[in-house]
N, CA, C and O atoms as a GROMACS GRO file, in nm:
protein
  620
    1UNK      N    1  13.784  22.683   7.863
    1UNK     CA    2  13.893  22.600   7.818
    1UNK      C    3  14.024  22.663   7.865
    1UNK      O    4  14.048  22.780   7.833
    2UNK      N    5  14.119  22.588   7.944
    2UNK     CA    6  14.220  22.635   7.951
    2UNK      C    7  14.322  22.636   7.848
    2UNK      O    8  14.307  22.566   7.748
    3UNK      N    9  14.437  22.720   7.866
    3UNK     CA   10  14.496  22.733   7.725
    3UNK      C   11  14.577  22.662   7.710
    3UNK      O   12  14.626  22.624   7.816
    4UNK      N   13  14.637  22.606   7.591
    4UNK     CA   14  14.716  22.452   7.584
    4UNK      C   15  14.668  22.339   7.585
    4UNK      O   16  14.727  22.243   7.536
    5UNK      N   17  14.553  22.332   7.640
    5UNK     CA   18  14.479  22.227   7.665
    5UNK      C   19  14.407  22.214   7.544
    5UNK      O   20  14.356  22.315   7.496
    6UNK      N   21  14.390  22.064   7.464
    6UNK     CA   22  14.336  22.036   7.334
    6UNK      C   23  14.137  22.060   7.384
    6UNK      O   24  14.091  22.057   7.498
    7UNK      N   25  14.069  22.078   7.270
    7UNK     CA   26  13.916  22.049   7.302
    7UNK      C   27  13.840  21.950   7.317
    7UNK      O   28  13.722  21.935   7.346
    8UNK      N   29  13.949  21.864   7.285
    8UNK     CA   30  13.901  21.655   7.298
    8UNK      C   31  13.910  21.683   7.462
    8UNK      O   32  13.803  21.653   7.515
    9UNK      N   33  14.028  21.741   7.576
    9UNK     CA   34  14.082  21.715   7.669
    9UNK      C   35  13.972  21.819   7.761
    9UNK      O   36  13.907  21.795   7.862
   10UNK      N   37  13.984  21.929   7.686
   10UNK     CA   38  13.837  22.034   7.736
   10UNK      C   39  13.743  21.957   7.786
   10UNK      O   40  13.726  21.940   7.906
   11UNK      N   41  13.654  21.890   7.669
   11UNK     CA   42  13.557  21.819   7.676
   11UNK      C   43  13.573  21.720   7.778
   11UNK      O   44  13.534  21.743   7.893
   12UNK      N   45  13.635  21.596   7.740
   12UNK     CA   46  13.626  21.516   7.859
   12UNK      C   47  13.598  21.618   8.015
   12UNK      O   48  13.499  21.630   8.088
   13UNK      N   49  13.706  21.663   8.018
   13UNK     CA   50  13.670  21.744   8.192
   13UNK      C   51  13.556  21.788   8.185
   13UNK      O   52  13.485  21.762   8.282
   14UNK      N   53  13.514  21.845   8.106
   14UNK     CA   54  13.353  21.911   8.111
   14UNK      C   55  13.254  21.831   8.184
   14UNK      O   56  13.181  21.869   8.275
   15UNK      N   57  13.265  21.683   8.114
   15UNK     CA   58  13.120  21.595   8.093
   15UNK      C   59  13.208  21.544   8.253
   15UNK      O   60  13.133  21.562   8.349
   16UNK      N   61  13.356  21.484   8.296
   16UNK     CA   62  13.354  21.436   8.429
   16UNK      C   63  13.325  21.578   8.524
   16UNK      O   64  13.261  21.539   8.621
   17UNK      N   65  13.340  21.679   8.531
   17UNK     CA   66  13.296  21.780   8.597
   17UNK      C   67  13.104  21.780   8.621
   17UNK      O   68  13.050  21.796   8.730
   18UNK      N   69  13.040  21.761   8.503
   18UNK     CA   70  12.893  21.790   8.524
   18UNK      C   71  12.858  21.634   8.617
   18UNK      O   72  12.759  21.627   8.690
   19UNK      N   73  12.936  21.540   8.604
   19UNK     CA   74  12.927  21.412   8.663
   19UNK      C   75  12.930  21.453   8.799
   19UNK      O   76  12.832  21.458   8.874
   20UNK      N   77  13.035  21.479   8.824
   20UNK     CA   78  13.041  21.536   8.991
   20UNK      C   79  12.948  21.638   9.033
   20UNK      O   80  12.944  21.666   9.153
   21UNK      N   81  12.883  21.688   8.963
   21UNK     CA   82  12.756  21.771   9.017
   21UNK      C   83  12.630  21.676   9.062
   21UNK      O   84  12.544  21.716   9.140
   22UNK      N   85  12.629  21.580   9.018
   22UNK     CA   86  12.534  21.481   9.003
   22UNK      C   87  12.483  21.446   9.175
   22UNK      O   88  12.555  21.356   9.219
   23UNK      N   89  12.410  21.479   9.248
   23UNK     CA   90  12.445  21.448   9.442
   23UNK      C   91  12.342  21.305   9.415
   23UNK      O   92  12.264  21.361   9.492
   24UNK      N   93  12.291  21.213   9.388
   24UNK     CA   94  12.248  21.094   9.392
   24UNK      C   95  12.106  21.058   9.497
   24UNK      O   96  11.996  21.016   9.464
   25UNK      N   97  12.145  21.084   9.599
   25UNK     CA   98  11.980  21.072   9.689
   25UNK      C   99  11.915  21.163   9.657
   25UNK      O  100  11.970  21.273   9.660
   26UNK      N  101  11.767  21.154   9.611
   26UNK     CA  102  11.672  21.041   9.702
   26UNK      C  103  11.666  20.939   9.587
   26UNK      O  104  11.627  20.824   9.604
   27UNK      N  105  11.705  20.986   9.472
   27UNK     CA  106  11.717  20.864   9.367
   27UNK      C  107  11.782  20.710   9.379
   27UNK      O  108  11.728  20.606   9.341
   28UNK      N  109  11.917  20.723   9.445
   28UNK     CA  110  11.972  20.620   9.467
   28UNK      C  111  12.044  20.626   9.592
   28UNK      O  112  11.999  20.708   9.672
   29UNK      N  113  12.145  20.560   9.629
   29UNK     CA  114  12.206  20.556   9.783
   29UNK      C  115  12.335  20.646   9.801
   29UNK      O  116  12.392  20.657   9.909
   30UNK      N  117  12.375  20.709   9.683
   30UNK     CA  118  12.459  20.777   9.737
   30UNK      C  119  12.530  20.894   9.585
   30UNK      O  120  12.519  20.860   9.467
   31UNK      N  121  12.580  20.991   9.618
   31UNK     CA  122  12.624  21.061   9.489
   31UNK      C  123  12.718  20.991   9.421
   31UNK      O  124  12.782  20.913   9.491
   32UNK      N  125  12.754  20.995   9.274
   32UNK     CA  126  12.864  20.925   9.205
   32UNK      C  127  13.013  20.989   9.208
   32UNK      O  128  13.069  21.096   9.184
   33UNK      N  129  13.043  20.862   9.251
   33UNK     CA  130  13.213  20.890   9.256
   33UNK      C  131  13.239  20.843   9.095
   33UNK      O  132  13.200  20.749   9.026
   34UNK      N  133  13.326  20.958   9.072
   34UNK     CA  134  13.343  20.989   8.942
   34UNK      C  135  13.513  20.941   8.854
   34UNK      O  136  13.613  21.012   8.852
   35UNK      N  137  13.499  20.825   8.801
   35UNK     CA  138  13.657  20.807   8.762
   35UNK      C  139  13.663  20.800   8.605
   35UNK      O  140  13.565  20.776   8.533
   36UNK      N  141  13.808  20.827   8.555
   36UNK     CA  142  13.879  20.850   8.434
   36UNK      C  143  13.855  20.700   8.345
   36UNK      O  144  13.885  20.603   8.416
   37UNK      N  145  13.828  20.677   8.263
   37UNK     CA  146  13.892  20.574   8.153
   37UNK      C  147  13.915  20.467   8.218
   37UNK      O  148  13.813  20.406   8.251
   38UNK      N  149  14.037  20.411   8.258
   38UNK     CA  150  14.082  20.298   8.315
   38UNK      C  151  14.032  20.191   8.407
   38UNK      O  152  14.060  20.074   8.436
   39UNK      N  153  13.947  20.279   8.440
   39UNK     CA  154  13.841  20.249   8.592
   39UNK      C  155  13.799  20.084   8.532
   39UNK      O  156  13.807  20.070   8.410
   40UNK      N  157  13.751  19.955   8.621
   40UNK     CA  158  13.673  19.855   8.616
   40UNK      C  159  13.587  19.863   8.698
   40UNK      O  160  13.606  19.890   8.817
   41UNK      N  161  13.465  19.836   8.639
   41UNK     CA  162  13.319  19.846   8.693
   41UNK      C  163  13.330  19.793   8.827
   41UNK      O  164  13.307  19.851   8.934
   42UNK      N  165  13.381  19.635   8.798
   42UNK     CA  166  13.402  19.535   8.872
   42UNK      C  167  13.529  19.559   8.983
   42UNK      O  168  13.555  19.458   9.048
   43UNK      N  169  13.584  19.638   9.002
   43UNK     CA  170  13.698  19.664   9.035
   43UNK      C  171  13.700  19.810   9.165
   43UNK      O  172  13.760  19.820   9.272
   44UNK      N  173  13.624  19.888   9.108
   44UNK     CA  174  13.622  20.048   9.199
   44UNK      C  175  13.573  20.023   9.338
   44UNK      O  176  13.491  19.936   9.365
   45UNK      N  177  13.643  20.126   9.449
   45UNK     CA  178  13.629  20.081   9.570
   45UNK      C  179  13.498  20.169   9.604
   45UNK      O  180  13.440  20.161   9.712
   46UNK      N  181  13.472  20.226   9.533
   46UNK     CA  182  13.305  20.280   9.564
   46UNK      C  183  13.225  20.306   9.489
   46UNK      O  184  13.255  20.347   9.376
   47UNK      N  185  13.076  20.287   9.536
   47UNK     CA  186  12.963  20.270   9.460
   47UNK      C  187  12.852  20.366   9.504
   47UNK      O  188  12.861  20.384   9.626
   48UNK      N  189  12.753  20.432   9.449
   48UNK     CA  190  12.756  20.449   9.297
   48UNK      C  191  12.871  20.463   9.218
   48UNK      O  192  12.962  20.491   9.297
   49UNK      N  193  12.911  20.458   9.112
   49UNK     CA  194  13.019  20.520   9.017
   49UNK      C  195  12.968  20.570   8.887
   49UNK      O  196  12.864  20.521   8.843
   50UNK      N  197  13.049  20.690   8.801
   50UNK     CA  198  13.056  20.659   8.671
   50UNK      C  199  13.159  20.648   8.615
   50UNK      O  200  13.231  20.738   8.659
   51UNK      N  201  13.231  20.569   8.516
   51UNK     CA  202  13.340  20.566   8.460
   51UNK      C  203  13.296  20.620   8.356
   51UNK      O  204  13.180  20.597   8.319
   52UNK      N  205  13.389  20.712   8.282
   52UNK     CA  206  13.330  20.809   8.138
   52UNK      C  207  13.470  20.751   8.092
   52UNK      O  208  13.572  20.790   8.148
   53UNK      N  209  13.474  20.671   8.003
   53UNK     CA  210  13.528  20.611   7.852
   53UNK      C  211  13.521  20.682   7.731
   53UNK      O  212  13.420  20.703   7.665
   54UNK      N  213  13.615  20.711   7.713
   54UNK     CA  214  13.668  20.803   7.566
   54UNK      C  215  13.720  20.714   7.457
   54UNK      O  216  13.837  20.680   7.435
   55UNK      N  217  13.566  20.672   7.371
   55UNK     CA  218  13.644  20.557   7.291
   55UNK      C  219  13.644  20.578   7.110
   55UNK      O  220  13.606  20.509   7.015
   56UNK      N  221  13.700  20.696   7.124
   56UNK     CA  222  13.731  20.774   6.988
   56UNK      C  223  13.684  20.854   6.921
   56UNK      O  224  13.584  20.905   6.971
   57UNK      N  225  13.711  20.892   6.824
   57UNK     CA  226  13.640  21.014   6.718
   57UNK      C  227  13.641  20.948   6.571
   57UNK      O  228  13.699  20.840   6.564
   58UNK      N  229  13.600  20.985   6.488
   58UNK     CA  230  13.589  21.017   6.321
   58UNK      C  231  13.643  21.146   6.367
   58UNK      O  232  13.637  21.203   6.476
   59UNK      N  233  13.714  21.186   6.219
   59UNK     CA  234  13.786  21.356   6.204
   59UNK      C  235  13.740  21.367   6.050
   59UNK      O  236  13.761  21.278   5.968
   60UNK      N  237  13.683  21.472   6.026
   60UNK     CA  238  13.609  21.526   5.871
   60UNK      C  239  13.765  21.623   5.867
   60UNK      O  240  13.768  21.731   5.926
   61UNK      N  241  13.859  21.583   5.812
   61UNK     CA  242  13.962  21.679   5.755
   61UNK      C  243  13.906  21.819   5.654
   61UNK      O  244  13.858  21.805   5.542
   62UNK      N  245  13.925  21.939   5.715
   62UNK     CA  246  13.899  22.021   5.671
   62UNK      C  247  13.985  22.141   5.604
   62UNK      O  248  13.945  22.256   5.583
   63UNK      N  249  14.086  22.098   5.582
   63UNK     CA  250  14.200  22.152   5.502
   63UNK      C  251  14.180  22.267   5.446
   63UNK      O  252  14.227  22.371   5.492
   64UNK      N  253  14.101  22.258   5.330
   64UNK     CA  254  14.040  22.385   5.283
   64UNK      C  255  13.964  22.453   5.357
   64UNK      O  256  13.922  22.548   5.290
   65UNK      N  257  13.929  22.454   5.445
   65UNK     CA  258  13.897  22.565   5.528
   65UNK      C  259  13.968  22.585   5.655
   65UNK      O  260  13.945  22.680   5.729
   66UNK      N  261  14.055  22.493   5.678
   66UNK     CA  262  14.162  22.567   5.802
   66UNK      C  263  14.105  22.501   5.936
   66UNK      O  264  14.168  22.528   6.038
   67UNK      N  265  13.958  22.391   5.952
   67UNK     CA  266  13.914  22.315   6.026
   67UNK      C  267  13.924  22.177   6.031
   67UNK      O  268  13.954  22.116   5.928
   68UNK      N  269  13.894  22.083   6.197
   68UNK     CA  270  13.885  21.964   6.158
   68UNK      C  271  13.748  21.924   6.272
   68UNK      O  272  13.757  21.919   6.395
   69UNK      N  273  13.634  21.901   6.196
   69UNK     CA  274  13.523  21.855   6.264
   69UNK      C  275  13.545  21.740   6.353
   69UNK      O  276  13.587  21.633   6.309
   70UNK      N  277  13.522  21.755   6.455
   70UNK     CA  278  13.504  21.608   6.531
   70UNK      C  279  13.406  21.536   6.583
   70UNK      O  280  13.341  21.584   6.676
   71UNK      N  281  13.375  21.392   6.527
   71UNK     CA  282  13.243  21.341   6.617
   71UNK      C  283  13.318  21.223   6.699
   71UNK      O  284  13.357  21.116   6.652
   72UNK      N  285  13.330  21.275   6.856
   72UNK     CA  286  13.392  21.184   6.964
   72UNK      C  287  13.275  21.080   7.036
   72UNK      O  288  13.164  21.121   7.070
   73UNK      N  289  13.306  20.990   7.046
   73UNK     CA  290  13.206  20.910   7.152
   73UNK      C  291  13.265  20.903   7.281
   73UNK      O  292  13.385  20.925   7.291
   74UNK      N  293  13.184  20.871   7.402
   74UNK     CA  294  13.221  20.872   7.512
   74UNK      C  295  13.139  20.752   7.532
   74UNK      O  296  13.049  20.720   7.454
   75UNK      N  297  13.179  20.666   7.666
   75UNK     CA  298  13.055  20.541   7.695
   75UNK      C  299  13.063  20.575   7.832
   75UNK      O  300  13.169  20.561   7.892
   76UNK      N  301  12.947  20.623   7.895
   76UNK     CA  302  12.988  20.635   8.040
   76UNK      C  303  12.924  20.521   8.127
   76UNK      O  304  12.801  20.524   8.122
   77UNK      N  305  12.985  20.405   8.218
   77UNK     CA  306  12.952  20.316   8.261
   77UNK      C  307  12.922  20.334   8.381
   77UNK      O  308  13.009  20.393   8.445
   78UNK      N  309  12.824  20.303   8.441
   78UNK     CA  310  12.783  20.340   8.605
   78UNK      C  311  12.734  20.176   8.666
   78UNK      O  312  12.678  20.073   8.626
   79UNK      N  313  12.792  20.228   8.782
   79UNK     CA  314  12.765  20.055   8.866
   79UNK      C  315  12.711  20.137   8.964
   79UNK      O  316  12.733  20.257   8.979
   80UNK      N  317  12.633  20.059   9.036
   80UNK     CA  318  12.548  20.032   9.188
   80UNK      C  319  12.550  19.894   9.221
   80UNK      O  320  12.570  19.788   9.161
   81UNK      N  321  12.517  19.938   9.358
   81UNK     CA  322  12.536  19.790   9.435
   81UNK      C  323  12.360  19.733   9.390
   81UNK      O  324  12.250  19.789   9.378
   82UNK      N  325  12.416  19.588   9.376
   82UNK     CA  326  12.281  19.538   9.343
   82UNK      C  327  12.236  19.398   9.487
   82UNK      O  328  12.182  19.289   9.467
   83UNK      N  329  12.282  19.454   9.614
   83UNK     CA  330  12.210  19.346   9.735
   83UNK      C  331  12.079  19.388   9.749
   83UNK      O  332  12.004  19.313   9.812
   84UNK      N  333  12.041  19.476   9.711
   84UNK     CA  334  11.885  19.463   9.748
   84UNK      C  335  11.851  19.456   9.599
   84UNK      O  336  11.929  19.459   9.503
   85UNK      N  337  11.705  19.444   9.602
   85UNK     CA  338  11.575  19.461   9.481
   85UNK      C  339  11.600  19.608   9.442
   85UNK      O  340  11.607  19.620   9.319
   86UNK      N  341  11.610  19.687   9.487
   86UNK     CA  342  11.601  19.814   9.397
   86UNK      C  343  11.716  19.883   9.296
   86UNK      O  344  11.738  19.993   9.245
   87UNK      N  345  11.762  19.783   9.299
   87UNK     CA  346  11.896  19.816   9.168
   87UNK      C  347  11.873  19.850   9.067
   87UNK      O  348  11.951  19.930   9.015
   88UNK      N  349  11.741  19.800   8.984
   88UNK     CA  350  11.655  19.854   8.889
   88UNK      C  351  11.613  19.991   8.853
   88UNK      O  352  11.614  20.053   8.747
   89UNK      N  353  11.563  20.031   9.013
   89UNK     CA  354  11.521  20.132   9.020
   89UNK      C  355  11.659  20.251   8.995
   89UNK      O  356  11.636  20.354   8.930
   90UNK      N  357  11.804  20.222   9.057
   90UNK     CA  358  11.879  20.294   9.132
   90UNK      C  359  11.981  20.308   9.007
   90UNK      O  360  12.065  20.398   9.001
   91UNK      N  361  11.962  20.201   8.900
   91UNK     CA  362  12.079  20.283   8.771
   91UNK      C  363  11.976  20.328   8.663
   91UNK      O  364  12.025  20.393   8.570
   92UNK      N  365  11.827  20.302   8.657
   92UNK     CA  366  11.765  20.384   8.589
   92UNK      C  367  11.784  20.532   8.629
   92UNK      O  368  11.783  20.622   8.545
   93UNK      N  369  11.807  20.554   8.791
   93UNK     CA  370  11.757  20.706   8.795
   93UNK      C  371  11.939  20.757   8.766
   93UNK      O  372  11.949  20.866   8.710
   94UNK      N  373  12.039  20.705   8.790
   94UNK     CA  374  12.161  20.681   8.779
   94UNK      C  375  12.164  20.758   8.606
   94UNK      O  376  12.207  20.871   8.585
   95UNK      N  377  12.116  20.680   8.518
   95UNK     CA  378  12.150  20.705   8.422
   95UNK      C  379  12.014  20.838   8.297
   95UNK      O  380  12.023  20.893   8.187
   96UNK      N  381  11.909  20.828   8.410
   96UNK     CA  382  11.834  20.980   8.362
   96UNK      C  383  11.916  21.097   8.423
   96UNK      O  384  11.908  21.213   8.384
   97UNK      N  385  12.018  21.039   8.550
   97UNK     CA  386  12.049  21.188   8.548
   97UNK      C  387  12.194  21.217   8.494
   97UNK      O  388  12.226  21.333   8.470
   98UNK      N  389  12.283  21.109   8.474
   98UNK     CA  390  12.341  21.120   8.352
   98UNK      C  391  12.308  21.237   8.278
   98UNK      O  392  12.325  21.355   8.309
   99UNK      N  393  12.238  21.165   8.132
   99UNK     CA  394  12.176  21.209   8.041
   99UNK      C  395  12.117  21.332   8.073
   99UNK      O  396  12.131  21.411   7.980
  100UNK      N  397  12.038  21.392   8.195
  100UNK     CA  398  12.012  21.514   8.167
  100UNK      C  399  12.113  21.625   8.222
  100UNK      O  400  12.091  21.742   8.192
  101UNK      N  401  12.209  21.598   8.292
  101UNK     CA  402  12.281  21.646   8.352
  101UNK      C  403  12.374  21.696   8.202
  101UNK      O  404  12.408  21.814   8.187
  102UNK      N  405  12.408  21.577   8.090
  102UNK     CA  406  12.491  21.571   7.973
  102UNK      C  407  12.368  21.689   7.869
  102UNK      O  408  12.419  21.710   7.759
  103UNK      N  409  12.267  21.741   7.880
  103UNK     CA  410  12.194  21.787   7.806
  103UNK      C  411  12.182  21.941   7.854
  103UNK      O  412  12.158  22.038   7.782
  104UNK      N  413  12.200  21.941   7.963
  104UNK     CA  414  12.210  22.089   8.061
  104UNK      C  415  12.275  22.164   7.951
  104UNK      O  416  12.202  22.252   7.903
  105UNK      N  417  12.415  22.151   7.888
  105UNK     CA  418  12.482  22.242   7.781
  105UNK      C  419  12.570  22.156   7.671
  105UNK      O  420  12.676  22.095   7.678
  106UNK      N  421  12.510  22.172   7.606
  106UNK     CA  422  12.523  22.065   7.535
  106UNK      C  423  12.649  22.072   7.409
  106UNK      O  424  12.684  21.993   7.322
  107UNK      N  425  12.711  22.254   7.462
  107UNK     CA  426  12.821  22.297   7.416
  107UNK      C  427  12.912  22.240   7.465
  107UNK      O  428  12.990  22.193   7.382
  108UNK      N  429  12.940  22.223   7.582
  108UNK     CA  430  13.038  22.184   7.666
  108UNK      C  431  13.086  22.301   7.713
  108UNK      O  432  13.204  22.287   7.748
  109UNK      N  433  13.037  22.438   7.732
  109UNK     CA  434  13.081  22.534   7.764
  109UNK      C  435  13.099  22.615   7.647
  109UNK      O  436  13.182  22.703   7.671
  110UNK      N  437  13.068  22.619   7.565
  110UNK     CA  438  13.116  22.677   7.442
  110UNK      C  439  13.202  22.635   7.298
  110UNK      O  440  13.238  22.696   7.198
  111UNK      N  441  13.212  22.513   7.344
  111UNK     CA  442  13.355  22.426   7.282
  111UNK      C  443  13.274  22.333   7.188
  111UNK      O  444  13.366  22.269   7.136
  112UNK      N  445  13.195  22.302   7.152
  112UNK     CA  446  13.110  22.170   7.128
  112UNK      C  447  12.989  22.263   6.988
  112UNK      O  448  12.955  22.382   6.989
  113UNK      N  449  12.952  22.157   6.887
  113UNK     CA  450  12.853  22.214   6.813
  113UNK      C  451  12.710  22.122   6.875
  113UNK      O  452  12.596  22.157   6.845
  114UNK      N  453  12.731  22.027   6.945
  114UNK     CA  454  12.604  21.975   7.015
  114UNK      C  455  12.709  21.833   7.108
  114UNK      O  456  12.822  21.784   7.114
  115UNK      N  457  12.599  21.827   7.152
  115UNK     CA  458  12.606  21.655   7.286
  115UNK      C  459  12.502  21.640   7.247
  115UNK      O  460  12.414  21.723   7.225
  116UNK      N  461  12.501  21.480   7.229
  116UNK     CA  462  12.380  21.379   7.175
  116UNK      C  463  12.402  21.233   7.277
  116UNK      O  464  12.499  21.157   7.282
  117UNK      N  465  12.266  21.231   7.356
  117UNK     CA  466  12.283  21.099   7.443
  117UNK      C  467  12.275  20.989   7.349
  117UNK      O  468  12.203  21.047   7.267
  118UNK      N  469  12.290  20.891   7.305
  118UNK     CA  470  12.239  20.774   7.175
  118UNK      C  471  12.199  20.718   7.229
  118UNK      O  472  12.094  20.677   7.181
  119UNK      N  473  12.226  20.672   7.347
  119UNK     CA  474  12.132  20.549   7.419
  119UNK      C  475  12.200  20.495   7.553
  119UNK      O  476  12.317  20.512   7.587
  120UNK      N  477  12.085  20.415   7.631
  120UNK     CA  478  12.120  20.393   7.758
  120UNK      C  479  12.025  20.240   7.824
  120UNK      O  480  11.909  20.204   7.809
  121UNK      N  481  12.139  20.184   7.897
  121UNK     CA  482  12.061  20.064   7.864
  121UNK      C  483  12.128  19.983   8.036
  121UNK      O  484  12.236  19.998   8.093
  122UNK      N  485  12.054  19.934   8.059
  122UNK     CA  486  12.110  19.866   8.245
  122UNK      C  487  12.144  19.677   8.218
  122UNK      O  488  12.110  19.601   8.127
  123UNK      N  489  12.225  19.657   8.340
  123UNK     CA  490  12.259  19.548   8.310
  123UNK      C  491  12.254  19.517   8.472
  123UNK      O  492  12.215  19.606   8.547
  124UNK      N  493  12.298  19.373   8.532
  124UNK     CA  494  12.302  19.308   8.673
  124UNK      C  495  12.396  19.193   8.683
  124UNK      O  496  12.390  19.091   8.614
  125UNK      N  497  12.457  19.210   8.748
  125UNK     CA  498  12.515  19.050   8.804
  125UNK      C  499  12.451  19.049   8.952
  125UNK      O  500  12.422  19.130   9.040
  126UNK      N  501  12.444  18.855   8.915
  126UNK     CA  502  12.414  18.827   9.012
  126UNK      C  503  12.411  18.890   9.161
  126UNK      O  504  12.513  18.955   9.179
  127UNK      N  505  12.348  18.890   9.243
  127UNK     CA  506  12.353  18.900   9.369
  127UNK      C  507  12.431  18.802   9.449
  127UNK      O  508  12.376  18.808   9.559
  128UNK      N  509  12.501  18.739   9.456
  128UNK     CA  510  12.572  18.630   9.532
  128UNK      C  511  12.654  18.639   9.603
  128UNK      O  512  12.710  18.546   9.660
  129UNK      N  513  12.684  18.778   9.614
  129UNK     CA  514  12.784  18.805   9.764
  129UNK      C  515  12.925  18.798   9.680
  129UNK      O  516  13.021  18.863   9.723
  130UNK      N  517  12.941  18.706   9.537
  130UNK     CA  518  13.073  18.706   9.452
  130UNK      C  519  13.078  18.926   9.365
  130UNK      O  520  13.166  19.010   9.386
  131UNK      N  521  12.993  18.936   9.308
  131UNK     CA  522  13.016  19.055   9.277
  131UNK      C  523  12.857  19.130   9.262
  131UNK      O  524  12.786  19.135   9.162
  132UNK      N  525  12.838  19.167   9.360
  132UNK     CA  526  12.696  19.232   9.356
  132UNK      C  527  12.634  19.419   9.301
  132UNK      O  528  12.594  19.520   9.361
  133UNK      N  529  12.653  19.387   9.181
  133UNK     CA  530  12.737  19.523   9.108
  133UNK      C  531  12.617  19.483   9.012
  133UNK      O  532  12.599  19.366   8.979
  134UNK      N  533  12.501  19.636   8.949
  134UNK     CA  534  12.473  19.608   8.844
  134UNK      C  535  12.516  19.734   8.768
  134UNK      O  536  12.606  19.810   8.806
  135UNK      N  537  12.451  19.747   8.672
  135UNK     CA  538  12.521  19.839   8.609
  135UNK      C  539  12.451  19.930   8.492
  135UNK      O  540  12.334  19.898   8.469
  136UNK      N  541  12.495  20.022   8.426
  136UNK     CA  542  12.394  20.103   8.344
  136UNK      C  543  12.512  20.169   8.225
  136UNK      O  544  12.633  20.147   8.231
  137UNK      N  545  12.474  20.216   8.165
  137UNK     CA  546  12.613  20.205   7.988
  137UNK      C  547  12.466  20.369   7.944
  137UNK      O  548  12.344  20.354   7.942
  138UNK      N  549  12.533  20.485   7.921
  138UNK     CA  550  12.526  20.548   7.827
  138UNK      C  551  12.613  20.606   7.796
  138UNK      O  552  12.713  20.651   7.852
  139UNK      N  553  12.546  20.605   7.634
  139UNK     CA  554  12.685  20.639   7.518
  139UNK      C  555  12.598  20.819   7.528
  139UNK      O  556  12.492  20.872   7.560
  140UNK      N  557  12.732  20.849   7.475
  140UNK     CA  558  12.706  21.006   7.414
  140UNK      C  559  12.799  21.002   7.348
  140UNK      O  560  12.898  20.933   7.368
  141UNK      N  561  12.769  21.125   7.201
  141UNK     CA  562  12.859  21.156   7.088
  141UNK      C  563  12.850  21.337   7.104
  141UNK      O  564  12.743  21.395   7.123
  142UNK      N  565  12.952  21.391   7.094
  142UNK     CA  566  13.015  21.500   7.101
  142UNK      C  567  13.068  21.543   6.942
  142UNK      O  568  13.155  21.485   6.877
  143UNK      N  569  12.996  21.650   6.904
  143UNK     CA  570  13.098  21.697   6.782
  143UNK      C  571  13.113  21.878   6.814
  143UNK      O  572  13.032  21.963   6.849
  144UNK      N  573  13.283  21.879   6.778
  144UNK     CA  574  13.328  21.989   6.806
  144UNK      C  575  13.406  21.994   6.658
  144UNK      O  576  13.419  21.906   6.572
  145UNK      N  577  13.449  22.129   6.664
  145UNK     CA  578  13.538  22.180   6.589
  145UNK      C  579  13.688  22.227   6.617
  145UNK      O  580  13.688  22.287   6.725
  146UNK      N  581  13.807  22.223   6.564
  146UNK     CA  582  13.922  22.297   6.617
  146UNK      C  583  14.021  22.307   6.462
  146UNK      O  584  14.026  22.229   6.367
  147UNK      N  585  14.100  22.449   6.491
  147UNK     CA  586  14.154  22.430   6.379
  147UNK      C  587  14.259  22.362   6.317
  147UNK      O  588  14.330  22.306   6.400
  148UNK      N  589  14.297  22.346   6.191
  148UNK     CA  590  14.338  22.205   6.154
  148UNK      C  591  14.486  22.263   6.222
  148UNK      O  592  14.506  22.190   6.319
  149UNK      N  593  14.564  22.334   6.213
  149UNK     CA  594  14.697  22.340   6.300
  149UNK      C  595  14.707  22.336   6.427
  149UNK      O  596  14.819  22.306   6.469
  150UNK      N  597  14.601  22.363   6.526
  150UNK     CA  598  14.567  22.384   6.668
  150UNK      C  599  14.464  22.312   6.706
  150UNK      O  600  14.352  22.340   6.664
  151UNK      N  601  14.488  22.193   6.800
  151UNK     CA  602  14.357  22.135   6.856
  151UNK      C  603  14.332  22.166   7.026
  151UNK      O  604  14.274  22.116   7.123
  152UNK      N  605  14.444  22.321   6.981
  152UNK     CA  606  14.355  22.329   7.158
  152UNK      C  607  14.240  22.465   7.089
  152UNK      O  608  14.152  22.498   7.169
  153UNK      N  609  14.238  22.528   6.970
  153UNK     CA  610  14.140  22.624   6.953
  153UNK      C  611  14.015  22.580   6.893
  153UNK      O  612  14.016  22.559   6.772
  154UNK      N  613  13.906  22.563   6.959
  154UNK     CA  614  13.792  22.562   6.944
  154UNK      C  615  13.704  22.637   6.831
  154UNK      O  616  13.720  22.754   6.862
  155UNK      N  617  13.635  22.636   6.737
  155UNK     CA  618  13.584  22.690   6.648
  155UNK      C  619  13.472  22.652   6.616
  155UNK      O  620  13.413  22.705   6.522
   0.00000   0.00000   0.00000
């Protein structure tokens, strides 16, 4: 963790960092290009992708003890091109290696009391030459700790 930097902000880089480790063949056609939040599935100029979505926390206020637990979700969305038949094949393996890639440390480096995949699930649009993009959605939940005056110190 760099210093200044909160452990919500830690984290995210962590999980897009283990993303970019991810090299993609012989599983699918190519390694994932890896983008922030904002990203549209429908929209990115290259494919494979994952977009990792940071779509909040619960905070267990811990006052009396000087902590604040966090359980963050992330949704990480991955597209492949779906012109051929094996699109099926190509965000299933897309999204096992996700998930095991997200299980490798499940600290986040030290920062984290666990990473939990919840689930993972594929989707398709049409093939029609209009948007030939299918797609794959796993969630993961992250709970960390930091103290209640400092959310860049980890605990």
């Amino acid at each position: 963790m760099v210093a200044g930097t909160t452990v919500q902000e830690s984290i995210t880089i962590d999980i897009i960092e283990k993303l970019e480790e991810i090299d993609g063949p012989p599983d699918y056609s190519a390694a994932l290009t890896v983008y922030r939040m904002g990203a549209n599935i429908m929209g990115v100029p290259r494919l494979p992708c994952a977009i990792v979505l940071d779509v909040g926390a619960d905070e267990d206020d811990g006052a009396a003890n000087g902590t604040i637990q966090c359980t963050r979700r992330f949704d990480i969305i991955l597209g492949v091109s779906s012109y051929d038949s094996g699109w099926p094949a190509d965000v299933q393996a897309a999204c096992a290696d996700v998930a095991a890639k997200l299980r490798e440390d499940w600290t986040r480096g030290g920062i984290a009391q666990t990473t939990r995949v919840d689930f993972e699930d594929i989707w398709d649009a049409p093939a029609d030459g209009e948007m030939p993009v299918a797609g794959g959605h796993v969630s993961v939940t992250v709970v960390y700790r930091h103290l209640y005056d400092d959310p860049t110190f980890a605990v």
